[in-house]
C-alpha positions in Angstrom: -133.1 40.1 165.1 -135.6 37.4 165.2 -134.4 34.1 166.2 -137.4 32.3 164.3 -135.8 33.1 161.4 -132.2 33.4 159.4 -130.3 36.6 160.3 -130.1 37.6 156.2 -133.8 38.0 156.6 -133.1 41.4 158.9 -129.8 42.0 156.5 -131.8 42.5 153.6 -134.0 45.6 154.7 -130.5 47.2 155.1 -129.0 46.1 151.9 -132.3 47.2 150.1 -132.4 50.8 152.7 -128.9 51.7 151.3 -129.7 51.2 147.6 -132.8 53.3 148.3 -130.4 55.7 149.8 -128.0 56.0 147.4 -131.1 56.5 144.7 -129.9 53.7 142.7 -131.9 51.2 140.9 -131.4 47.6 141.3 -129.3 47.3 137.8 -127.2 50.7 139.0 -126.3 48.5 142.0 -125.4 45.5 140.3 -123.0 46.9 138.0 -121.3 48.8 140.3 -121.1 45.9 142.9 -119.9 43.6 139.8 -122.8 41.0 140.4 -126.3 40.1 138.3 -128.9 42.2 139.2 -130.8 39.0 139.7 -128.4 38.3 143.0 -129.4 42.3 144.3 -133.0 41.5 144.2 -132.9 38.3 145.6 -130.5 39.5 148.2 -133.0 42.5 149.1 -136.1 39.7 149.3 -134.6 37.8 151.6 -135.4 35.2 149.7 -131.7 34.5 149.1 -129.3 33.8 151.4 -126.2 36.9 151.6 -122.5 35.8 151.5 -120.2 37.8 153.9 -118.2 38.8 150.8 -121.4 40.6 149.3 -122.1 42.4 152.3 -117.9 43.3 152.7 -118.3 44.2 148.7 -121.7 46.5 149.3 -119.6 48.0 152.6 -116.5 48.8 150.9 -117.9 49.8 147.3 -120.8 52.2 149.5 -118.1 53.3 152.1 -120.6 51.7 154.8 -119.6 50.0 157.8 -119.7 46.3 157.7 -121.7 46.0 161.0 -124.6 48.4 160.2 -124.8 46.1 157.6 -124.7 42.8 159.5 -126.3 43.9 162.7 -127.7 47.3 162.3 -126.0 48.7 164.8 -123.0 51.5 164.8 -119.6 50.4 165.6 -118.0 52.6 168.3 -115.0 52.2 169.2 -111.9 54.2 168.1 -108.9 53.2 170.0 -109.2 49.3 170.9 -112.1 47.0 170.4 -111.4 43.5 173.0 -113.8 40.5 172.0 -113.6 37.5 174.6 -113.4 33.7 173.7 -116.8 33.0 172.2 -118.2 37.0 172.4 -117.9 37.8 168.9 -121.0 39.0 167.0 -122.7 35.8 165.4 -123.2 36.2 162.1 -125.5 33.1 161.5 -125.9 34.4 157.6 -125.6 30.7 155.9 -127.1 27.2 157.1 -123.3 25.3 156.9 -121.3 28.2 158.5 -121.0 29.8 161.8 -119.4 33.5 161.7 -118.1 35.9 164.7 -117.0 38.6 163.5 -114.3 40.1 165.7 -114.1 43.8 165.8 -117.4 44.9 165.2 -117.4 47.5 167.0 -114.2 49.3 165.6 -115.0 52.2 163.8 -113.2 52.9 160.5 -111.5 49.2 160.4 -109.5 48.4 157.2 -110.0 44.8 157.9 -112.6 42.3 159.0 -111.4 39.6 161.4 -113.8 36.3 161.7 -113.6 33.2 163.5 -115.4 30.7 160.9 -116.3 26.9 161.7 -117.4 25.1 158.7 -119.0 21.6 158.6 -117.5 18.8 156.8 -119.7 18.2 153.3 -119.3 16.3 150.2 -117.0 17.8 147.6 -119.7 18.2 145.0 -121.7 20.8 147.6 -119.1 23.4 147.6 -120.6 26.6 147.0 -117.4 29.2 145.2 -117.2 32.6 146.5 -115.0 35.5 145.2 -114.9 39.1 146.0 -112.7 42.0 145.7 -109.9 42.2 149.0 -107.2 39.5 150.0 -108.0 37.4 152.9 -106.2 35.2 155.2 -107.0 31.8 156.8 -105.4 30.5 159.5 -106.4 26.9 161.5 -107.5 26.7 164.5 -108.9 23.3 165.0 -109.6 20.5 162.6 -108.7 20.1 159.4 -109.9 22.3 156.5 -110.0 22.0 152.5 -109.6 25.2 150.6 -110.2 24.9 146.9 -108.8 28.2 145.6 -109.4 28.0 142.1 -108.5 24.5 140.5 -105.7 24.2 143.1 -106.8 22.5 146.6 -105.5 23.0 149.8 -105.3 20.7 153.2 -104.8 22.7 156.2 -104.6 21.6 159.5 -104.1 23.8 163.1 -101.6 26.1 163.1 -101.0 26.1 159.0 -102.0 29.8 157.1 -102.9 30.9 153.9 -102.8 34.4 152.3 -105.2 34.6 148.6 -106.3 37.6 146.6 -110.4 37.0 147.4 -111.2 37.2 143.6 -110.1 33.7 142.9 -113.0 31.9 143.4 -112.9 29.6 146.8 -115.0 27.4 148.5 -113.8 25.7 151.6 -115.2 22.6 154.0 -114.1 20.4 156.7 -112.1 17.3 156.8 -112.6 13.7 158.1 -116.0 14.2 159.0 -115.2 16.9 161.6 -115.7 20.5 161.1 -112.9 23.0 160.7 -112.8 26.5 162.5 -110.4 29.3 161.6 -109.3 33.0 161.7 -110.4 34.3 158.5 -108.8 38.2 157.8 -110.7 39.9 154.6 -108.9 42.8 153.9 
């Protein structure tokens, strides 16, 4: 990866690689992903930045492993997979959050463990993400807002949250201070 510029720049190659593989056409891949076809293209530019739950939708719909996807490199382990404090595999895919994905190099995983910090930011910037999966959140240091649909939700360390990932969600730090958690799609 180049580290002049944003890590969904070298995603999209990949995204765009696999729909040539799969001899789809931009349309064919939208529909079947459940997104505007607009979103594939810009996604395949990298002209748009790629949410995590895109690239866990294109993994699981495409039966493709999550880090091929991210990284572009095979996961392979098969029996245990140990990440140390601060190893995991940066996943620097948006400007406001900081990803590590945690067992990216588990082959076959049926889940896709993440230690997220997101800054704090005005309530008007939330950006709303949904996917197909559950996920769960749990704090581990500062205090985090989760809107999950019209209902918002004030964590703090040590507090969880289980969600199906299609209701729309958005999440931010508290009190000027970012948030960092354990974020389990599944």
């Amino acid at each position: 990866m180049d580290a002049q510029q944003p890590a969904y720049k070298d995603i999209a190659p990949r995204l765009r690689g696999l729909r040539d593989a799969m001899d789809l056409s931009e349309e064919d891949m939208a529909a079947q992903l459940g997104v505007p076809a607009a979103d594939v293209l810009g996604y395949e530019s990298g002209e748009q930045e790629i949410p995590v739950s895109y690239l866990f939708n294109v993994a699981q719909v495409f039966q493709v492993d999550l880090t091929v996807l991210m990284s572009g490199k095979e996961a392979h382990l098969h029996t245990a997979s140990l990440v140390k404090k601060g190893k995991g595999m940066s996943v620097e895919r948006r400007k406001d959050y900081d990803y590590k994905s945690l067992a990216y190099r588990f082959v076959g995983r049926k889940m896709e463990p993440f230690v997220v910090t997101v800054p704090p930011k005005d309530k008007h910037a939330l950006t709303f993400n949904e996917h197909p999966g559950q996920e769960f959140i749990h704090v581990l240091s500062g205090k985090l807002e989760i809107t999950l649909g019209s209902t918002v939700h004030v964590m703090e360390p040590g507090d969880s949250l289980y969600f199906t990932s299609r209701t729309p969600h958005a999440l931010r730090g508290l009190d000027g201070q970012p948030a960092e958690f354990l974020d389990v799609i599944i």
